[in-house]
Backbone as numpy.savetxt, mean C-alpha at the origin, in Angstrom:
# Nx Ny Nz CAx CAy CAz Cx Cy Cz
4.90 -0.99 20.39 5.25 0.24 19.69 4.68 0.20 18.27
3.97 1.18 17.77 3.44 1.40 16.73 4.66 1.43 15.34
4.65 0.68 14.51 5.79 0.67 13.11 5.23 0.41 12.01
3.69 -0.31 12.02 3.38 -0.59 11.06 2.30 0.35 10.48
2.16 1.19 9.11 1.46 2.04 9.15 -0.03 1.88 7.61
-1.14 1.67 8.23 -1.82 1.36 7.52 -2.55 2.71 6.55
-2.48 2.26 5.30 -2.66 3.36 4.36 -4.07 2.85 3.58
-5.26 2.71 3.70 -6.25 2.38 2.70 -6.23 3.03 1.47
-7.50 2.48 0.68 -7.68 3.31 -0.59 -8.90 4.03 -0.55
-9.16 4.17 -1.52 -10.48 4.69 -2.10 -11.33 4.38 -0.80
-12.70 4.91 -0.58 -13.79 4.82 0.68 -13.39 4.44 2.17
-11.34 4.53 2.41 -11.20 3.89 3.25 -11.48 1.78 3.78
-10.56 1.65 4.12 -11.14 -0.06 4.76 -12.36 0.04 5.70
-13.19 -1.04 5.45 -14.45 -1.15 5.78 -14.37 -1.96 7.26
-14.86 -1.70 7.83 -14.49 -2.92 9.32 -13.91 -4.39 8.69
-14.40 -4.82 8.39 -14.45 -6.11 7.51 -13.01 -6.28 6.63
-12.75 -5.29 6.53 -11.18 -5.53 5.58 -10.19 -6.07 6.34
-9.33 -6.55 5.62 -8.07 -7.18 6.03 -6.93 -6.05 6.65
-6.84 -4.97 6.26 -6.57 -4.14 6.88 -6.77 -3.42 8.70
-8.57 -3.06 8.49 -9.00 -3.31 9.81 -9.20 -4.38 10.95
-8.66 -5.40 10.06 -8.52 -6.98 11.26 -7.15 -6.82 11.99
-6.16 -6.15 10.68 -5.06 -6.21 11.30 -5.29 -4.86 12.47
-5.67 -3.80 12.24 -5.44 -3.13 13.25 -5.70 -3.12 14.59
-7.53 -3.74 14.45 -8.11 -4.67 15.71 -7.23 -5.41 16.31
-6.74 -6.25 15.11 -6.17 -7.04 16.33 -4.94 -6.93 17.13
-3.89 -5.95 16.44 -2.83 -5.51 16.83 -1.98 -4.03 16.90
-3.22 -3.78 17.96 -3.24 -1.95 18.31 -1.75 -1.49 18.53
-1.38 -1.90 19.41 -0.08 -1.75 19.69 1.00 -1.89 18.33
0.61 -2.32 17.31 1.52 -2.20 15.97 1.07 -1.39 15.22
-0.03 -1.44 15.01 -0.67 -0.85 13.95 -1.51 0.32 14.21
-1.00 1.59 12.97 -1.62 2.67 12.94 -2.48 2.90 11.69
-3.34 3.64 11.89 -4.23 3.72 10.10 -3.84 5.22 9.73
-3.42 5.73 8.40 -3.63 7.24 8.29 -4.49 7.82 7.67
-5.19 8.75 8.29 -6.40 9.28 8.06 -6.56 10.14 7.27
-7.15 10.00 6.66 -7.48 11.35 4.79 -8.95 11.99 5.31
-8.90 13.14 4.95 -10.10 14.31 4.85 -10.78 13.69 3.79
-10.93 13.13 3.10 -11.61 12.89 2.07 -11.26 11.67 1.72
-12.46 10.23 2.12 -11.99 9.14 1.52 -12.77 8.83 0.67
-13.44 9.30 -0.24 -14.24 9.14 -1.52 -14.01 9.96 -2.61
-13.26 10.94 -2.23 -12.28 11.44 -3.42 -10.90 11.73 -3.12
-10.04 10.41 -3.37 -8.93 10.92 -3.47 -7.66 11.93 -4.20
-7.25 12.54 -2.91 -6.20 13.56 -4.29 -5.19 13.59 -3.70
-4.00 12.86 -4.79 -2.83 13.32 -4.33 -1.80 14.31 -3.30
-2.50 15.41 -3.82 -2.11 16.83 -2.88 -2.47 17.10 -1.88
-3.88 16.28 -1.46 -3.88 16.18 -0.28 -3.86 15.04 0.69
-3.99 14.17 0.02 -3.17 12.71 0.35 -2.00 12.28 1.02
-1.06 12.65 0.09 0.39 12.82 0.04 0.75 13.32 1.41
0.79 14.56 1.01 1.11 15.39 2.62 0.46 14.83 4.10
-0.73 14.15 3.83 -1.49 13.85 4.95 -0.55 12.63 5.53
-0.05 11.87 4.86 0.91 10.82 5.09 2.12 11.36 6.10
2.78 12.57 5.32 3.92 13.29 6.27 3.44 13.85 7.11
2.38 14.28 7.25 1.96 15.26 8.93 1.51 14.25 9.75
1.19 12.89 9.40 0.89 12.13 10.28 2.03 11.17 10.67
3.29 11.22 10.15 4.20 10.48 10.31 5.46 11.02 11.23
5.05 12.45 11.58 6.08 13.06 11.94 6.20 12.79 13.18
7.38 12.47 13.56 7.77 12.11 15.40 8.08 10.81 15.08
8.04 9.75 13.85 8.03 8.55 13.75 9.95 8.90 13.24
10.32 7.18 13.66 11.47 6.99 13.18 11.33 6.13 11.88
11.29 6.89 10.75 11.16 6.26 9.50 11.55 4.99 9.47
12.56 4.93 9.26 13.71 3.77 9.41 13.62 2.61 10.00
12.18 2.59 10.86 11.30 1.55 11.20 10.06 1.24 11.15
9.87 2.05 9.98 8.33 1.77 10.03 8.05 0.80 8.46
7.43 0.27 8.56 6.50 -0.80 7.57 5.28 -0.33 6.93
5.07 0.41 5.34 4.30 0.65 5.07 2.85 -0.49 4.87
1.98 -0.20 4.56 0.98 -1.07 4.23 0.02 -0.83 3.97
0.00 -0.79 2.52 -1.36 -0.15 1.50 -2.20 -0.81 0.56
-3.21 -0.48 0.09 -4.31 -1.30 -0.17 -4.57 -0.08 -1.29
-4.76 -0.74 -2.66 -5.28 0.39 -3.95 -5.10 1.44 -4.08
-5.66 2.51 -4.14 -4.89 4.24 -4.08 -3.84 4.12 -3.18
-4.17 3.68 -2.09 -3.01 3.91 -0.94 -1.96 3.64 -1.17
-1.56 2.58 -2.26 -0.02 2.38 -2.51 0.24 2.76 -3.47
-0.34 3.79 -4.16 0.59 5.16 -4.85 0.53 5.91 -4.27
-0.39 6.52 -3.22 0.09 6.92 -2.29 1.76 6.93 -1.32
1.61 5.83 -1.23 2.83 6.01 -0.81 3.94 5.68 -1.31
4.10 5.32 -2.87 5.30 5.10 -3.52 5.30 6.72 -3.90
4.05 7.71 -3.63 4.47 9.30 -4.22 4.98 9.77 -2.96
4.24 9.30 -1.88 5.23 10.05 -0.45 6.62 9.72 -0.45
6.74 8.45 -0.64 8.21 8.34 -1.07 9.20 8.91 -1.87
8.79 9.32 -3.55 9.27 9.73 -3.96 9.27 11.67 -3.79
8.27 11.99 -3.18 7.84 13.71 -2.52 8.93 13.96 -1.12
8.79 13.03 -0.73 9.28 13.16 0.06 10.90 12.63 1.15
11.13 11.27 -0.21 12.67 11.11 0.18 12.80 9.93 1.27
11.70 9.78 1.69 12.06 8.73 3.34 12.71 7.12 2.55
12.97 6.47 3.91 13.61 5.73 3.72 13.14 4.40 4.84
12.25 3.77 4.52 11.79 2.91 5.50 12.23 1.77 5.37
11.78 1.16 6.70 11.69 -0.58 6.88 11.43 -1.53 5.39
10.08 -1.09 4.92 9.69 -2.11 3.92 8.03 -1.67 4.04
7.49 -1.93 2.73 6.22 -1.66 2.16 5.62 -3.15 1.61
4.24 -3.03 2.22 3.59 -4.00 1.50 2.37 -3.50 1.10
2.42 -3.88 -0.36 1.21 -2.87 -1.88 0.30 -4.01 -2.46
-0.78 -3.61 -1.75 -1.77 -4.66 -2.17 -2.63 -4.02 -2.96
-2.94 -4.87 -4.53 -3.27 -4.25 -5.51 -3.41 -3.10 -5.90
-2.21 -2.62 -5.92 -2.12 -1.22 -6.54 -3.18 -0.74 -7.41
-3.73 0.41 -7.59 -4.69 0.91 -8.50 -3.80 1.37 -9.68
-3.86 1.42 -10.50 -3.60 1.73 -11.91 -4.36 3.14 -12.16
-3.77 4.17 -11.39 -3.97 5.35 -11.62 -4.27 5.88 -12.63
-3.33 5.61 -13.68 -3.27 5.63 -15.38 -4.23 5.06 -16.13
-5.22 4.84 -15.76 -6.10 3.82 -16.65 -7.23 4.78 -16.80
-7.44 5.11 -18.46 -8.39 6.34 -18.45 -9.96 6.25 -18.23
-10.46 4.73 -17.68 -11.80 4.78 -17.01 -11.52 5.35 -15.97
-10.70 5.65 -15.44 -10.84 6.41 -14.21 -11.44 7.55 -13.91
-11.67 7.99 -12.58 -12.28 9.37 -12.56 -11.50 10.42 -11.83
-11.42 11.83 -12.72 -10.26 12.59 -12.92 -9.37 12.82 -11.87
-10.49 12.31 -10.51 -9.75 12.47 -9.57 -8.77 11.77 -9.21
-8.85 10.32 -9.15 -7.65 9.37 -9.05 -6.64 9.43 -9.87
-6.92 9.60 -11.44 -5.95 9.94 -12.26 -5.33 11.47 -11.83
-5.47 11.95 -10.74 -3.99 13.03 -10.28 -3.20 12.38 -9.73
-2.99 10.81 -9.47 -1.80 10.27 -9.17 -0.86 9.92 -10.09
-1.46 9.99 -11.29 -0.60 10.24 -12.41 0.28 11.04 -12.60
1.55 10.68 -12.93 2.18 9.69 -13.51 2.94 8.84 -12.07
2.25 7.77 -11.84 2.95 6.55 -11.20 4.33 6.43 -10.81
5.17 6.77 -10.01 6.46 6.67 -9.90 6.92 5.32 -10.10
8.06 5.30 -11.20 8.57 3.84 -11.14 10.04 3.75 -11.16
10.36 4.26 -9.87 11.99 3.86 -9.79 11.45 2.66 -8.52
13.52 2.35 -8.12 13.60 1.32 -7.30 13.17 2.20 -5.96
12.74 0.97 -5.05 12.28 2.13 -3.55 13.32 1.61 -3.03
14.43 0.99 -2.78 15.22 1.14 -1.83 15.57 0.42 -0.57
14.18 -0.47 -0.25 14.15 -1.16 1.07 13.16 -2.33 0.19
13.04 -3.42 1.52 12.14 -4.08 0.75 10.80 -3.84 0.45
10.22 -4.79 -0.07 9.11 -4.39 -0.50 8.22 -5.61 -1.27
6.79 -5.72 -0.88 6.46 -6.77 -1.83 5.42 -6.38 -2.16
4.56 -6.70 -3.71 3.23 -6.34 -4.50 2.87 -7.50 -4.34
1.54 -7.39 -3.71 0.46 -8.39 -4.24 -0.55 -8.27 -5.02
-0.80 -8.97 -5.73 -1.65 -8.63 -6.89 -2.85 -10.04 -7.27
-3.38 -10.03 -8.19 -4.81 -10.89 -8.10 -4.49 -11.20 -10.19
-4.99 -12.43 -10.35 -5.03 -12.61 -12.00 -6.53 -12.09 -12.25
-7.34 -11.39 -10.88 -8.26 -11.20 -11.58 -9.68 -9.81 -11.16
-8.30 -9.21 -10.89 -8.73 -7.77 -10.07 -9.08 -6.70 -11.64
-10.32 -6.28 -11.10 -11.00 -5.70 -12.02 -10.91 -3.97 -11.88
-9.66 -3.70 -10.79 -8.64 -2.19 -10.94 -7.92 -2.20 -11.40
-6.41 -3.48 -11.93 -5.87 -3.26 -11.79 -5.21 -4.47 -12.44
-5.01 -4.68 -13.91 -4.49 -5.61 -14.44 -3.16 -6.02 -14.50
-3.10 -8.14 -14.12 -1.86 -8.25 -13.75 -1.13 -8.04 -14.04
-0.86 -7.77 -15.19 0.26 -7.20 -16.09 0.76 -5.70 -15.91
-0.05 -4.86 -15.39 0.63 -3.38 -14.83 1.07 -3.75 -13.30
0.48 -4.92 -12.40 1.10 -4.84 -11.48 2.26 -5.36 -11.36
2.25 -6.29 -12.05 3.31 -6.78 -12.38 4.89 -5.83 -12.95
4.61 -5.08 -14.07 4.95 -3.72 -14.14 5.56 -2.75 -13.09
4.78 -2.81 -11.97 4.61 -1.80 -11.30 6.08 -2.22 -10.33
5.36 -4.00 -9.93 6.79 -4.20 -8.74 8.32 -4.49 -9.45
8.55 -4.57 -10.88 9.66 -5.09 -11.64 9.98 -3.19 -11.66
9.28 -2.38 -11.93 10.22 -0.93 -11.30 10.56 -0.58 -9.89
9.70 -1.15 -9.56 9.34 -1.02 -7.65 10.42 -1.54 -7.14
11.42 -3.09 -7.84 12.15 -3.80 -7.20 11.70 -4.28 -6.21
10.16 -5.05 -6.44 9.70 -5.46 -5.15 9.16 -7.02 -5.25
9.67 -7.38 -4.69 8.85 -9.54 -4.84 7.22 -9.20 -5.52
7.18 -9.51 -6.29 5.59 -10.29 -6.36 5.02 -11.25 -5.78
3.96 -11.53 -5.23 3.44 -12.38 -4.90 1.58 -11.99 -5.52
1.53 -13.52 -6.56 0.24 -13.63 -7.35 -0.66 -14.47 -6.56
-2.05 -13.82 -6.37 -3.27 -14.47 -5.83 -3.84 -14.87 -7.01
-4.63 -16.23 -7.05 -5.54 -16.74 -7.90 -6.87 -16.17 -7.61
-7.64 -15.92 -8.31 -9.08 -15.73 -8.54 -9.56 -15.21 -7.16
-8.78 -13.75 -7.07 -8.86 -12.73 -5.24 -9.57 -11.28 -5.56
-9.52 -11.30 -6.92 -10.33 -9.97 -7.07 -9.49 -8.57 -6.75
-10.01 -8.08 -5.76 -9.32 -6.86 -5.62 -8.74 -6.39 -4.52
-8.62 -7.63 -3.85 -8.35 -8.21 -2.22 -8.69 -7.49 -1.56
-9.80 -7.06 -1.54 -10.63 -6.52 -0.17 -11.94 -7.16 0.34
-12.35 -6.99 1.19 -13.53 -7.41 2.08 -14.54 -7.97 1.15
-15.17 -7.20 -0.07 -16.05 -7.86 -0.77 -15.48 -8.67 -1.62
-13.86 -9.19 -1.70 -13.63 -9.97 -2.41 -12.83 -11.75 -1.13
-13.50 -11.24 -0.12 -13.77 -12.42 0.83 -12.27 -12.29 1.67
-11.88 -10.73 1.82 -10.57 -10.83 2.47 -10.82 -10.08 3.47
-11.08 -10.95 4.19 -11.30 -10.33 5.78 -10.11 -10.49 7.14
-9.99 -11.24 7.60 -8.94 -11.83 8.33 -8.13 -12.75 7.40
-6.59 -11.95 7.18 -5.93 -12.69 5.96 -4.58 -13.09 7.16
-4.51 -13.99 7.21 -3.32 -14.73 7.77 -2.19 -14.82 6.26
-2.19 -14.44 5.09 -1.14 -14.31 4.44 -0.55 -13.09 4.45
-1.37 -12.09 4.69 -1.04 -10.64 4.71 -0.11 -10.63 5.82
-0.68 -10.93 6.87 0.04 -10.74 7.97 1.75 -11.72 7.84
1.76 -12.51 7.20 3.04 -13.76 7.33 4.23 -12.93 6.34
2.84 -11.69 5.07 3.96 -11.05 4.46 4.54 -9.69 4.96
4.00 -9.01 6.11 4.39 -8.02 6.99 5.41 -8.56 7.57
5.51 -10.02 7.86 5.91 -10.43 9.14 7.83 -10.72 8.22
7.42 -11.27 6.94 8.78 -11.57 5.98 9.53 -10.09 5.72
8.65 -9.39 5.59 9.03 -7.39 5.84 9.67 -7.24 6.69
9.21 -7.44 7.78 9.96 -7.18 8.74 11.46 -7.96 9.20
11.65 -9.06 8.86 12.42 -10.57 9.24 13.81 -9.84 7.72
13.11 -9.42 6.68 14.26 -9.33 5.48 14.93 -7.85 5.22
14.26 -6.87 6.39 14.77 -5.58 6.39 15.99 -5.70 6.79
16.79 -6.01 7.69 17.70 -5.86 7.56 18.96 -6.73 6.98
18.59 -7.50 5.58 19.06 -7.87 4.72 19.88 -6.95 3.90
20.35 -7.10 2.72 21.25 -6.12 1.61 20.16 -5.56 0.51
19.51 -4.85 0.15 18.43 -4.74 -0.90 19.58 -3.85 -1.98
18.88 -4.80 -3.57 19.29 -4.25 -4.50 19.85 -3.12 -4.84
């Protein structure tokens, strides 16, 4: 049964991503959601694309799992939209807010930073060149979500040598194992 729901960023995951390994390899769990536009992302149509593709799902079991835009993406579907899931895992969040950006990503601005409610964990890099550790860091101490810090990982995707990640997967797998725990 499909619960786990894969959210890319920017250009979409590339075959090669850690993302698309997971889905290869575990069809039966894993879904990807699909954007009209993966080279310019926009909120407004982002966002919503998340809820029209989620509908018929039982929230309440599903496992987010996002990669740069995608996980403001879905900390805004969350907050747009109220759900209440399993648990999210936010791999290097993009720093929407950061004014090299281009105007388009900065419409995810302003970043939601309350608690989400379920679990949740950020992974982040000391040396990701979207997304400095210190806002991600930021990001999961509003998020109420575990950190977990990669050494010298970049921006944890495919060109930063993350292809088949057996940690990703062990932290879906702690998502899933601590949902029905007590969260903050």
């Amino acid at each position: 049964m499909v619960n786990k729901i894969i959210v890319p960023g920017l250009h979409n995951s590339d075959p090669q991503h850690w993302q698309s390994h997971l889905e290869r390899q575990f069809p039966q769990e894993y879904m990807r959601i699909l954007q009209e536009d993966w080279d310019r992302p926009n909120d407004d149509l982002w966002v919503p694309a998340i809820e029209q593709q989620l509908q018929g799902y039982k929230h309440e079991d599903l496992i987010l799992i996002g990669h740069s835009i995608g996980c403001i993406a879905i900390v805004k579907w969350l907050e747009q939209y109220q759900h209440l899931i399993k648990g999210a895992l936010l791999v290097a969040p993009s720093d929407a807010e950061q004014a090299n950006f281009p105007d388009y990503i900065r419409g995810f601005k302003p970043i939601p930073l309350r608690r989400l409610g379920f679990p949740s964990i950020v992974v982040a890099s000391d040396n990701d060149h979207v997304t400095r550790l210190e806002r991600a860091r930021f990001f999961a101490h509003h998020w109420g979500s575990k950190l977990e810090v990669l050494k010298s990982a970049g921006h944890i995707e495919s060109a930063s040598g993350f292809g088949p990640w057996p940690l990703g997967r062990n932290l879906i797998q702690e998502l899933d194992s601590s949902a029905n725990k007590d969260v903050d």
